[in-house]
DRENBA-733355 format. One record per residue (C-alpha): residue number from 1; residue in three letters; x, y, z. Coordinates in steps of 0.5 Angstrom, whole numbers. Each point is the difference from the previous one (the first is absolute). Layout:
N
+-----+---------+-------+-------+-------+
: num : residuo :     u :     v :     w :
+-----+---------+-------+-------+-------+
: NUM :     ALA :     X :     Y :     Z :
...
+-----+---------+-------+-------+-------+
end
This chain:
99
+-----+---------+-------+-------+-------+
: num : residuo :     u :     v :     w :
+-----+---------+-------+-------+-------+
:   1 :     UNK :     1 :   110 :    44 :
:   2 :     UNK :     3 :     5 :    -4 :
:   3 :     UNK :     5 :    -1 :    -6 :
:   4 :     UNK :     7 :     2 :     5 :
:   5 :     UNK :    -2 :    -5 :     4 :
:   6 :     UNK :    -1 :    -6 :    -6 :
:   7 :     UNK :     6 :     3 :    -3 :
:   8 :     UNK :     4 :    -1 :     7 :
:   9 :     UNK :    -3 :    -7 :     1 :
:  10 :     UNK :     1 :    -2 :    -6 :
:  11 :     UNK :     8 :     1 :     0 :
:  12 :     UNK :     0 :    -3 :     7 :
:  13 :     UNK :    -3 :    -6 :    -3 :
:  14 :     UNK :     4 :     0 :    -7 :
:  15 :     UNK :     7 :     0 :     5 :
:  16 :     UNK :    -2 :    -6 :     4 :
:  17 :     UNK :    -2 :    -4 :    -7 :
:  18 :     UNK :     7 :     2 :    -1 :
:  19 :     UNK :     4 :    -2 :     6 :
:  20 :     UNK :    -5 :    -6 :     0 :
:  21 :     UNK :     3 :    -2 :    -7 :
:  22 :     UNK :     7 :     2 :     2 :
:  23 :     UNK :    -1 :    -5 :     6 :
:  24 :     UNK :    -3 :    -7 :    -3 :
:  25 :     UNK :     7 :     2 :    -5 :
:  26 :     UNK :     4 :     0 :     6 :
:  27 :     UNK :    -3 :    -6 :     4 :
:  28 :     UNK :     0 :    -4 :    -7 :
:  29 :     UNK :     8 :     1 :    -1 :
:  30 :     UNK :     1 :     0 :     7 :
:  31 :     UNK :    -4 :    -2 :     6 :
:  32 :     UNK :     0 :     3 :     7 :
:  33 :     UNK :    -6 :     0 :     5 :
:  34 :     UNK :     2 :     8 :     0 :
:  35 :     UNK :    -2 :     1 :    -7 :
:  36 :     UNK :    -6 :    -5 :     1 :
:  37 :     UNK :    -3 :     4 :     7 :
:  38 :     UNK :     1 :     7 :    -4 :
:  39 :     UNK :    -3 :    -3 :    -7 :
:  40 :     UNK :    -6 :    -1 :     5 :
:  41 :     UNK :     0 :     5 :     3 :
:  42 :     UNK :     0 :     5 :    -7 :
:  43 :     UNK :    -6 :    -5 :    -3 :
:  44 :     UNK :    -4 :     2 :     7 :
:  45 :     UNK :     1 :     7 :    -1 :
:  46 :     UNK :    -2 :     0 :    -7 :
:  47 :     UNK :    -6 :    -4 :     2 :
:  48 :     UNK :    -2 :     5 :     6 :
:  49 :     UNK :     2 :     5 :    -6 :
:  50 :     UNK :    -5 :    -3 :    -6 :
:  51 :     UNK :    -4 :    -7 :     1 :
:  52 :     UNK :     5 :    -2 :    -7 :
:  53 :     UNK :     5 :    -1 :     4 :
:  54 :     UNK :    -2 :    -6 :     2 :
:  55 :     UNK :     1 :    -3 :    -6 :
:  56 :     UNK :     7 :     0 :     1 :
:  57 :     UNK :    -1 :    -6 :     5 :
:  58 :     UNK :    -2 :    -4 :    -5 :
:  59 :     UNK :     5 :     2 :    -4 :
:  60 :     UNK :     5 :    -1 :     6 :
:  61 :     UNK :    -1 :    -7 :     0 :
:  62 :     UNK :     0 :    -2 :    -8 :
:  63 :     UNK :     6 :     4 :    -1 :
:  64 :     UNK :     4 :    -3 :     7 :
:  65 :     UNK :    -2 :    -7 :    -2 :
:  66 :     UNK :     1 :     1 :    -8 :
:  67 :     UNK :     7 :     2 :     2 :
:  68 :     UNK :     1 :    -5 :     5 :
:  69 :     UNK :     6 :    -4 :    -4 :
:  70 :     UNK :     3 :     5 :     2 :
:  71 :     UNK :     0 :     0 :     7 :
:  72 :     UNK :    -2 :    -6 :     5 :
:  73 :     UNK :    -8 :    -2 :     0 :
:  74 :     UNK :     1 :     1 :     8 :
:  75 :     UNK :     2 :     6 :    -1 :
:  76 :     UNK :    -5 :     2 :    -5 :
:  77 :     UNK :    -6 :    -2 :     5 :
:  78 :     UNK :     4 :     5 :     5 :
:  79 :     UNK :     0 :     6 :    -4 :
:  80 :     UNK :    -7 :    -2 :    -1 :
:  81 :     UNK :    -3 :     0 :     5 :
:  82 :     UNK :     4 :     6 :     3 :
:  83 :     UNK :    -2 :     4 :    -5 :
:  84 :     UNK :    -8 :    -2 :     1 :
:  85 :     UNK :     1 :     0 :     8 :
:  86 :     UNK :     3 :     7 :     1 :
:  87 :     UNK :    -5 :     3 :    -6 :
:  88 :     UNK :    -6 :    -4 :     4 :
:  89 :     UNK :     2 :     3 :     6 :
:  90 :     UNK :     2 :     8 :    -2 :
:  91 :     UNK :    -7 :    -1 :    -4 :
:  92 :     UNK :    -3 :    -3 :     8 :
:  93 :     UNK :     3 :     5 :     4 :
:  94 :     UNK :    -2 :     6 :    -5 :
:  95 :     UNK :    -8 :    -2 :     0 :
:  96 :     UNK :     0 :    -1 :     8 :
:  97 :     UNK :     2 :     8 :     0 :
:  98 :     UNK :    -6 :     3 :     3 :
:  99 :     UNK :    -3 :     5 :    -4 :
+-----+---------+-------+-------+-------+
end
């Protein structure tokens, strides 16, 4: 791998940490299924971009349940789960790819 194509990826990543920060803070001010299917789907991307993206998942659930006060624990374990499960799935869909 030449170093343009580590400078490239690594910028892409470096956006997807960004926007994945920038959603977790709008989801805990403001909960909408929106937010959680596009924080999903940005964790996935930085995960298909480098493996410490996954990382992020975990943090989805500390952060959602640490800040559940702010919003109903039902909808906190619905953010959750529509964060793991379309992450999962944009992860699943990706590998199946044939080569």
């Amino acid at each position: 791998m030449t170093m343009s194509a580590v400078s490239m990826s690594e910028s892409l990543y470096l956006f997807f940490v960004l926007l994945i920060i920038y959603l977790y803070l709008r989801i805990i001010g403001e909960y909408k299924i929106l937010r959680a299917v596009l924080l999903g789907l940005s964790i996935a991307i930085a995960y298909l971009i480098r493996p410490e993206g996954a990382l992020f998942l975990i943090l989805a659930f500390i952060f959602l349940f640490q800040k559940s006060e702010n919003l109903k624990l039902k909808e906190a374990i619905k953010g959750s789960f529509i964060i793991i499960f379309t992450s999962r799935s944009i992860h699943t869909a990706v590998s199946n790819f044939p080569s």
